[in-house]
PASEBA-1860 file (N, C-alpha, C; in nm, 3 decimals):
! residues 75
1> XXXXXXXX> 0.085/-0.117/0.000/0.000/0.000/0.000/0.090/0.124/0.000 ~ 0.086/0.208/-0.052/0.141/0.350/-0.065/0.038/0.496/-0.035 ~ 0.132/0.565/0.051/0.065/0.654/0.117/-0.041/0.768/0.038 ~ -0.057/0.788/-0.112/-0.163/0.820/-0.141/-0.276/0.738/-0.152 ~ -0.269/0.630/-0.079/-0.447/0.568/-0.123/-0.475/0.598/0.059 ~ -0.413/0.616/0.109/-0.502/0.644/0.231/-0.626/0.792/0.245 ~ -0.728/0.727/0.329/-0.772/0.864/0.346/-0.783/0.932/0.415 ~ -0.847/1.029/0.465/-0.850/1.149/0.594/-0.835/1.104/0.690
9> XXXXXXXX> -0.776/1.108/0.814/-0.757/1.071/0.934/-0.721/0.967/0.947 ~ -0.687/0.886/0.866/-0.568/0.759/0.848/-0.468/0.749/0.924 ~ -0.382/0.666/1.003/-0.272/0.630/1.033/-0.230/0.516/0.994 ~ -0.104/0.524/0.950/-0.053/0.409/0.897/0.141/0.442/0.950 ~ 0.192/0.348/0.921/0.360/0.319/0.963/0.415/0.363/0.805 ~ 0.537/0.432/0.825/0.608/0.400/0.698/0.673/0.274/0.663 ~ 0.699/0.229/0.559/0.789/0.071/0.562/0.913/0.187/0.437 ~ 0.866/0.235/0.341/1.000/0.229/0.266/0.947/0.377/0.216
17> XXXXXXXX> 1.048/0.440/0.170/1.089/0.584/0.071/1.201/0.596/0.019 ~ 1.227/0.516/0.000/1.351/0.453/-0.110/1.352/0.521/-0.246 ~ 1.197/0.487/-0.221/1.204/0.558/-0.426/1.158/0.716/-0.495 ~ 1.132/0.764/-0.350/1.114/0.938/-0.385/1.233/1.020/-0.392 ~ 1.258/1.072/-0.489/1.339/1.161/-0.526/1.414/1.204/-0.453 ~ 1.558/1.191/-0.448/1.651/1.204/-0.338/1.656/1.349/-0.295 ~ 1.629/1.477/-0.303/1.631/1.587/-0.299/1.519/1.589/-0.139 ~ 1.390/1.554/-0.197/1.303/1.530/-0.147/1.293/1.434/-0.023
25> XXXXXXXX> 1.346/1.340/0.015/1.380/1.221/0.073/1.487/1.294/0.158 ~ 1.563/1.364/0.129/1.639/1.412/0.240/1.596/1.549/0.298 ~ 1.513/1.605/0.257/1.450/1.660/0.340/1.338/1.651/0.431 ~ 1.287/1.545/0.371/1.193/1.456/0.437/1.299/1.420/0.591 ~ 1.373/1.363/0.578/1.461/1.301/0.640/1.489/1.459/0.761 ~ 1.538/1.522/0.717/1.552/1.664/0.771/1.471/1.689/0.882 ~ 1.344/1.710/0.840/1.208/1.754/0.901/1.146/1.639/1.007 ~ 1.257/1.526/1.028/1.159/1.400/1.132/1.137/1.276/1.081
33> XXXXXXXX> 1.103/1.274/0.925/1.055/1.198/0.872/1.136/1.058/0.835 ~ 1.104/0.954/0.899/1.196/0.825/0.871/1.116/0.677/0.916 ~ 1.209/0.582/0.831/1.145/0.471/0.803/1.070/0.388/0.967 ~ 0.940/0.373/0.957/0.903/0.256/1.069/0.829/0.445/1.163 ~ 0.853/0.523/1.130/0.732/0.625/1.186/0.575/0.636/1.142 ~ 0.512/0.658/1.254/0.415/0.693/1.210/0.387/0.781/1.189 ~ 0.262/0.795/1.079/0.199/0.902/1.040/0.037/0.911/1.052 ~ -0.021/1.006/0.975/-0.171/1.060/0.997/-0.191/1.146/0.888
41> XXXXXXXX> -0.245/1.125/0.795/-0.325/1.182/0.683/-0.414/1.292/0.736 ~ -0.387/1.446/0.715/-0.463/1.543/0.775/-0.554/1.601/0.693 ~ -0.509/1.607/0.543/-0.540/1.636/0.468/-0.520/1.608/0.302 ~ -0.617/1.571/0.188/-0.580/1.575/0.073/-0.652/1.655/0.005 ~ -0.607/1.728/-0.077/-0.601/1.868/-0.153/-0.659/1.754/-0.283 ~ -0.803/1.853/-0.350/-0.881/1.778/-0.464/-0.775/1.811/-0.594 ~ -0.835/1.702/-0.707/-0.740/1.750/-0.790/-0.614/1.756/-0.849 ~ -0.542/1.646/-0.762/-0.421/1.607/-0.749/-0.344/1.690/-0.659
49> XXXXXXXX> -0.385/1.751/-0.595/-0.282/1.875/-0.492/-0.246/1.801/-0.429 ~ -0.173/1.872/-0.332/-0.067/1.801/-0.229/-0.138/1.691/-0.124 ~ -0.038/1.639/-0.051/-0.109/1.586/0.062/-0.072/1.606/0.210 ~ -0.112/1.653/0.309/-0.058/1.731/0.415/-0.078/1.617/0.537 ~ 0.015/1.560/0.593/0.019/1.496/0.692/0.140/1.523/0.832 ~ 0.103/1.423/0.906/0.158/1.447/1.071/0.246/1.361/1.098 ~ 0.345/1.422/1.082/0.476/1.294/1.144/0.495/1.332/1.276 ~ 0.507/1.306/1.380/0.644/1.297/1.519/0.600/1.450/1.544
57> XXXXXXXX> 0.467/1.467/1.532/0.446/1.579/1.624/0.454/1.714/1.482 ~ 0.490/1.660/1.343/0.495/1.819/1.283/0.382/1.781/1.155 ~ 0.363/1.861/1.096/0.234/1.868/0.984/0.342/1.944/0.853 ~ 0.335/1.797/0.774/0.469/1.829/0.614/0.296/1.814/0.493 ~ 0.357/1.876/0.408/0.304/1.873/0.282/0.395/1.784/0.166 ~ 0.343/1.723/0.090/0.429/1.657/-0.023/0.313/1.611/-0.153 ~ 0.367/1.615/-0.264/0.283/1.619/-0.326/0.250/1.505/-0.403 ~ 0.099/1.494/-0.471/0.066/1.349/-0.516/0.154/1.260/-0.529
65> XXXXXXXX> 0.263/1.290/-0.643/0.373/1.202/-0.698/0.486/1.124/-0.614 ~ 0.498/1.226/-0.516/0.598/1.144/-0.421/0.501/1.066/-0.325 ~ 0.363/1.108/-0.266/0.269/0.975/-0.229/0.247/0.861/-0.246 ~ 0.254/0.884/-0.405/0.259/0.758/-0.468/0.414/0.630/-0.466 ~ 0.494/0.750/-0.388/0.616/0.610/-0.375/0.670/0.611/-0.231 ~ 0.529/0.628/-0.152/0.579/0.628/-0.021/0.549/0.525/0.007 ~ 0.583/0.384/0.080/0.517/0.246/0.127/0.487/0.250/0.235 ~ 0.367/0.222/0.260/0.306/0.243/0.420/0.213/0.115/0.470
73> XXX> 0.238/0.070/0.589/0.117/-0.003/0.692/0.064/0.008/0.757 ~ -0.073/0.004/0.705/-0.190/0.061/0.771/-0.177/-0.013/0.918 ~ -0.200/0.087/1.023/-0.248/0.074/1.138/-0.384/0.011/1.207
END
């Protein structure tokens, strides 16, 4: 499962982000964000917009495309 099919108020674990764009991935990395954390789906933007979620206490935005290569387990 990958973190854009979840929906609103979702929690799920990360398992992998291996495959989002290394630029991106290390800032991810920067901001809290790392493998086996949880998260929480706060928000998805219609339309393909971003998707705004809750890691470790902070609220990141990232957008459809890198959702799509985030691997996550649902809680």
């Amino acid at each position: 499962m990958v973190l854009a099919e979840l929906k609103q108020k979702e929690r799920a674990r990360i398992i992998d982000f291996s495959e989002v764009n290394e630029l991106v991935q290390r800032r991810l990395i920067q901001l809290g964000m790392k493998e086996e954390a949880e998260i929480c789906v706060q928000r998805k933007l219609p339309f393909g917009g971003p998707f705004m979620f809750e890691s470790g206490g902070q609220c990141l935005g990232i957008r459809l495309e890198e959702a799509k290569k985030i691997r996550i387990e649902k809680l």
